[in-house]
Structure formats: structure tokens, C-alpha cells
C-alpha positions as CSV (number, residue, x, y, z in Angstrom):
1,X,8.1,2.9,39.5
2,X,5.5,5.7,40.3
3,X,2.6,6.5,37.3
4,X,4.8,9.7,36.6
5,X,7.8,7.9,35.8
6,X,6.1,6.1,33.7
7,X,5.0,8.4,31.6
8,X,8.2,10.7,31.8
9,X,9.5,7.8,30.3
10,X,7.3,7.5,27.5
11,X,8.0,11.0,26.6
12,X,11.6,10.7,26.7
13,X,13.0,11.3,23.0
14,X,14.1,7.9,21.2
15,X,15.4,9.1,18.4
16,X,15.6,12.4,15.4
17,X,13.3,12.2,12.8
18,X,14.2,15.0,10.0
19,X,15.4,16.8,13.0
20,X,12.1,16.1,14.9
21,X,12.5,14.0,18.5
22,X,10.4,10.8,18.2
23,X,9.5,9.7,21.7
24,X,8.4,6.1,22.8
25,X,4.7,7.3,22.7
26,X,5.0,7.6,19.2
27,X,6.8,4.4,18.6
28,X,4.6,2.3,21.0
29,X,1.7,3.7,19.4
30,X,3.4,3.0,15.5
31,X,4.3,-0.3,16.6
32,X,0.7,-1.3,17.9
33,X,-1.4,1.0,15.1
34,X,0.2,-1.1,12.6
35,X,-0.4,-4.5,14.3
36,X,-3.7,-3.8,15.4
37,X,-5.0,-2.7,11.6
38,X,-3.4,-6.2,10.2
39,X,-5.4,-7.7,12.9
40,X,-8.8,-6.0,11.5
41,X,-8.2,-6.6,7.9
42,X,-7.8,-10.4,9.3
43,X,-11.1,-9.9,11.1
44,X,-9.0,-11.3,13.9
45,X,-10.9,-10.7,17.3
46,X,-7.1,-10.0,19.2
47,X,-7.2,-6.2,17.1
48,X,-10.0,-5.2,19.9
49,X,-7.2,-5.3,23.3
50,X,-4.2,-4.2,20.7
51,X,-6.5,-1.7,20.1
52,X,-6.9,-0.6,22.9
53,X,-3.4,-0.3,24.1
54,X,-2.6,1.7,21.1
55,X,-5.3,4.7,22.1
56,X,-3.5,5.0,25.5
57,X,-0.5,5.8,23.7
58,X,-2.1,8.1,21.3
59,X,-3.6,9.8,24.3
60,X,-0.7,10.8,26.1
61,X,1.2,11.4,22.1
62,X,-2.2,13.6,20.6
63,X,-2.3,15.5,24.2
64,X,1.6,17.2,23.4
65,X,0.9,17.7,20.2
66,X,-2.3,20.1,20.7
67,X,-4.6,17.7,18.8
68,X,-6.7,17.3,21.9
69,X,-10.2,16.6,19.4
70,X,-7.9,13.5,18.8
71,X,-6.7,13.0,22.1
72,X,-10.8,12.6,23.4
73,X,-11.4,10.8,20.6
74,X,-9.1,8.1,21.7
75,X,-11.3,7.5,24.9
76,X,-14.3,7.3,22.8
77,X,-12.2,4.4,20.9
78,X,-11.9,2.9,23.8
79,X,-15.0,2.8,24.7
80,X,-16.5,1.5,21.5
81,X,-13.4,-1.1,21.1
82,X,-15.4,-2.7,24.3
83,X,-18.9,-2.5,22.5
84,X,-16.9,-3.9,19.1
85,X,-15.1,-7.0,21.6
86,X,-18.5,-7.9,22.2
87,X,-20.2,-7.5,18.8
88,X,-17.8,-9.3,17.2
89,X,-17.9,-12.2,19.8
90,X,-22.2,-12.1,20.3
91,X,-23.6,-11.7,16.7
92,X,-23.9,-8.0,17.3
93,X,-27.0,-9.0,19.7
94,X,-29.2,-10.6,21.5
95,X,-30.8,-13.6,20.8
96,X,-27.9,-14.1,17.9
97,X,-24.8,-16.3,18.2
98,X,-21.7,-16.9,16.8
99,X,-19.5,-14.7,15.2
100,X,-20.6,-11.5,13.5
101,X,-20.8,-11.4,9.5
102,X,-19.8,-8.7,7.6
103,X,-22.6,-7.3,5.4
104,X,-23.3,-3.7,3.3
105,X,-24.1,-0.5,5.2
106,X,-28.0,0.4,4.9
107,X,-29.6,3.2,3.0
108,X,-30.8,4.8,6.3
109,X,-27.8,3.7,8.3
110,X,-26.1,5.6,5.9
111,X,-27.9,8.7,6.2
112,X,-27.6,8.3,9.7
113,X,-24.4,8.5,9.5
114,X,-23.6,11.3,7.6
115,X,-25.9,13.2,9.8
116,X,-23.9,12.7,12.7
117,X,-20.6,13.0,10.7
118,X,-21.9,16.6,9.6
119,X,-22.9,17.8,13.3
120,X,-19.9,16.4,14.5
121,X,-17.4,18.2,12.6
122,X,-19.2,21.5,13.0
123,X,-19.3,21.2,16.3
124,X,-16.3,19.7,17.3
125,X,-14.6,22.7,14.5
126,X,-16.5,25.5,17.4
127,X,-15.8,23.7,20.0
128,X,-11.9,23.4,19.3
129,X,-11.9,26.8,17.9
130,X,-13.1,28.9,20.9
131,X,-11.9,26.7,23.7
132,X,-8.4,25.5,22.5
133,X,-5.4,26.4,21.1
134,X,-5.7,23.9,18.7
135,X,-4.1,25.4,14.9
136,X,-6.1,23.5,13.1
137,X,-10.0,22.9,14.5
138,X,-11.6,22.3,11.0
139,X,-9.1,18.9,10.1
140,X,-8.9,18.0,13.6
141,X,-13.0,17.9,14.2
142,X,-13.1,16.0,10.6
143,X,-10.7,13.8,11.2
144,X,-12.6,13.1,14.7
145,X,-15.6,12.2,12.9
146,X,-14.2,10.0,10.2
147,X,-13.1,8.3,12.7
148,X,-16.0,7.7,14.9
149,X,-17.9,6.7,11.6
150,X,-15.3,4.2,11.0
151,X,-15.2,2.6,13.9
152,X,-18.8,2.0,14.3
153,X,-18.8,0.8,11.2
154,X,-15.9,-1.7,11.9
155,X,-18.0,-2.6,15.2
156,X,-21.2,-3.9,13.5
157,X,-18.4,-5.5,10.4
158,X,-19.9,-2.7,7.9
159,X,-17.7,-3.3,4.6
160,X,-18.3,0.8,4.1
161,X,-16.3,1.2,7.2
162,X,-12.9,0.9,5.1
163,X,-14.0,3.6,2.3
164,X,-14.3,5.9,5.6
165,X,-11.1,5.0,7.1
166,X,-9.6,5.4,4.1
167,X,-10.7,9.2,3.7
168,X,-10.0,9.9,7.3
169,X,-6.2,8.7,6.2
170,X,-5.5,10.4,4.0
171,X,-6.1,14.0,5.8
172,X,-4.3,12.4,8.3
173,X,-1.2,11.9,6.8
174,X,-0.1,15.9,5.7
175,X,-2.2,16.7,9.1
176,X,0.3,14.9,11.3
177,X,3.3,15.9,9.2
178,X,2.3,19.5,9.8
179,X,2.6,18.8,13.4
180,X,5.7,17.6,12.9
181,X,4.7,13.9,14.2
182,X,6.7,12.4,10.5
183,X,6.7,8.9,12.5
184,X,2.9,8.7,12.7
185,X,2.5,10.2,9.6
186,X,4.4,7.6,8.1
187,X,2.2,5.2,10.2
188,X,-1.2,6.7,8.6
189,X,0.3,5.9,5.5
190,X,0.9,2.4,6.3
191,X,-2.3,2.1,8.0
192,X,-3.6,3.5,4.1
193,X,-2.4,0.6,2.9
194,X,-3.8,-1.8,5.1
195,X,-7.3,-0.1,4.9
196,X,-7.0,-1.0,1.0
197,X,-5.9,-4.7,1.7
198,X,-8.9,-4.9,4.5
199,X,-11.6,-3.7,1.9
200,X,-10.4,-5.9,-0.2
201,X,-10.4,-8.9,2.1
202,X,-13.6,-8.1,3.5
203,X,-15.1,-7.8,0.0
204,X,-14.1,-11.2,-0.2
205,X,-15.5,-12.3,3.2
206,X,-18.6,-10.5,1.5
207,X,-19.3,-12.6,-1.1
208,X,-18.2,-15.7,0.2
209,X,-21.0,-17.8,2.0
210,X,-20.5,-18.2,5.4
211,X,-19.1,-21.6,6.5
212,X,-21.6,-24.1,8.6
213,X,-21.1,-24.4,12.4
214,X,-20.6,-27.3,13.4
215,X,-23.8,-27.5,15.0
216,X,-25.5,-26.4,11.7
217,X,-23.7,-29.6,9.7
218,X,-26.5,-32.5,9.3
219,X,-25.9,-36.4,8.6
């Protein structure tokens, strides 16, 4: 079966939502959303490929929809779910091993970071609103970089990275419903609810002291 097949599939209605098709993009990309955000709050290494699979689907799904500051930012997940894969697996450097320990974001990380979250959404806001379409520039560019804070955080195992999903969620949910994507809305909702579980079960990870390696163990 040819690429374009493929994908004519995957935009093939499924099923009527409150009178809405519901394609198998936006099922897929429910279906592995949800696992992959479990799979986080379990600081299981497997959410990094589910991951993955679920911001090709959001591609093609965020592309149809007009929300195309979304649809780019999926690559950029992409990218940084291969930089996370190895972070999580290295230490989050060199000359560190074993697996990465989640710790507290830092004063000037956190400045950092809401420097870049600033220019980003300005920017992304002009961008989108001169050179798209797009309805909605301003939710779409913050939502963008929510996003992109969060996921760096949830690379280096920041516990702050949760209170940033969490925000980016819940413009999410009315933003998707307005574009009449009520299956992935639903699925931000969900995806609310895991954020809370994972903040709460890395809080715990938090204050719990690492258990020795096995080479760290003496007589």
C-alpha cells in the first residue's frame, strides 16, 4: 500500500462525534496520548517511542485542522523526545550514569524559561497571524510554548514540568473543542488528569531517596 493510501486511510471518518466526523488520526493519536502520559507519570522510559508515534498522528490530525503552530510543534516533539530518550537513559550527561533523578527547576532556569516562553508566544502569535489562516494565533502560539517548556522540563525530569503541562491543558481543552476536534478535547482532559497523578507521583519520587545501585551496595 502506497504512503498516500496510508494516509487517505487515516483520514477516513471512523465515527460522529456530536455530529462531528472523528477520523483514525484522531483516534490513533487519543489512544497513544493517553498511553504515552501514564507512561510519564510512571517515569517509564517506553513513553519516549509512544511518544513519538503519537506526534505523527497529531501532525497529519493538527495540519486539517488549521492549527499548524501545533502541527510544527509536533516535529519539535520529536526531536526533543530523542534528546529526552537519552537523558533519561545517560544521567542527563556526560560523565554521569544511570538513570536520571528528578529534582526542582532552578531560580535561573526558571527565568530562562519564561523568557523564551514570552518570545515564543509573541512571535509564534505574528507569525501565525500574518502568514496563516490560522483563527486563533494568540492560543495556538501559547499553547506552542507551554508545550515546549514542558517538555524540556519533562526531558531533564524537572518536577515544574507538570504545573506547565497542566496550564497548557487546560487552554487546550475549549481550544480544541472550538475546532470541533471533541475527541481530543476529551483526550486533553484526560491527559489533565494524568498531569495531576504525575505531579503527584513525581513529588513522591522527589522526596524519596534514591535507591543504591547495585554497584553502590557495600559488604
Amino acid at each position: 500500500m502506497a504512503l498516500a493510501d496510508v494516509m487517505e486511510t487515516l483520514q477516513r471518518p471512523l465515527f460522529t462525534l456530536l455530529g462531528t466526523p472523528v477520523s483514525w488520526t484522531e483516534v490513533l493519536g487519543f489512544g497513544s496520548g493517553a498511553l504515552c502520559v501514564w507512561l510519564v507519570t510512571r517515569q517509564h522510559l517506553a513513553n519516549w517511542p509512544v511518544g513519538i508515534a503519537n506526534n505523527l498522528f497529531f501532525v497529519l490530525l493538527f495540519t486539517q485542522a488549521g492549527l499548524y503552530a501545533d502541527a510544527g510543534l509536533q516535529i519539535v516533539f520529536i526531536t526533543l523526545a530523542a534528546y529526552g530518550w537519552w537523558s533519561w537513559t545517560h544521567g542527563g550527561g556526560p560523565g554521569t550514569k544511570g538513570p536520571l533523578e528528578v529534582r526542582r527547576t532552578g531560580r535561573t532556569e526558571w527565568a530562562l524559561l519564561l523568557a523564551a516562553g514570552a518570545a515564543g508566544t509573541i512571535l509564534i502569535t505574528l507569525l501565525l497571524d500574518r502568514a496563516t489562516d490560522s483563527t486563533v494565533p494568540f492560543w495556538d502560539a501559547l499553547t506552542t510554548s507551554l508545550s515546549l517548556m514542558a517538555t524540556y522540563g519533562q526531558c531533564r525530569k524537572r518536577l515544574e514540568s507538570w504545573w506547565l503541562w497542566i496550564a497548557a491543558d487546560v487552554v487546550y481543552i475549549p481550544l480544541y473543542a472550538h475546532k470541533d476536534l471533541y475527541l481530543t478535547s476529551v483526550l486533553y482532559a484526560g491527559f489533565l488528569l494524568l498531569c495531576l497523578s504525575g505531579l503527584r507521583n513525581w513529588s513522591r519520587a522527589l522526596t524519596t531517596p534514591p535507591r543504591p545501585r547495585p554497584a553502590e551496595v557495600t559488604a
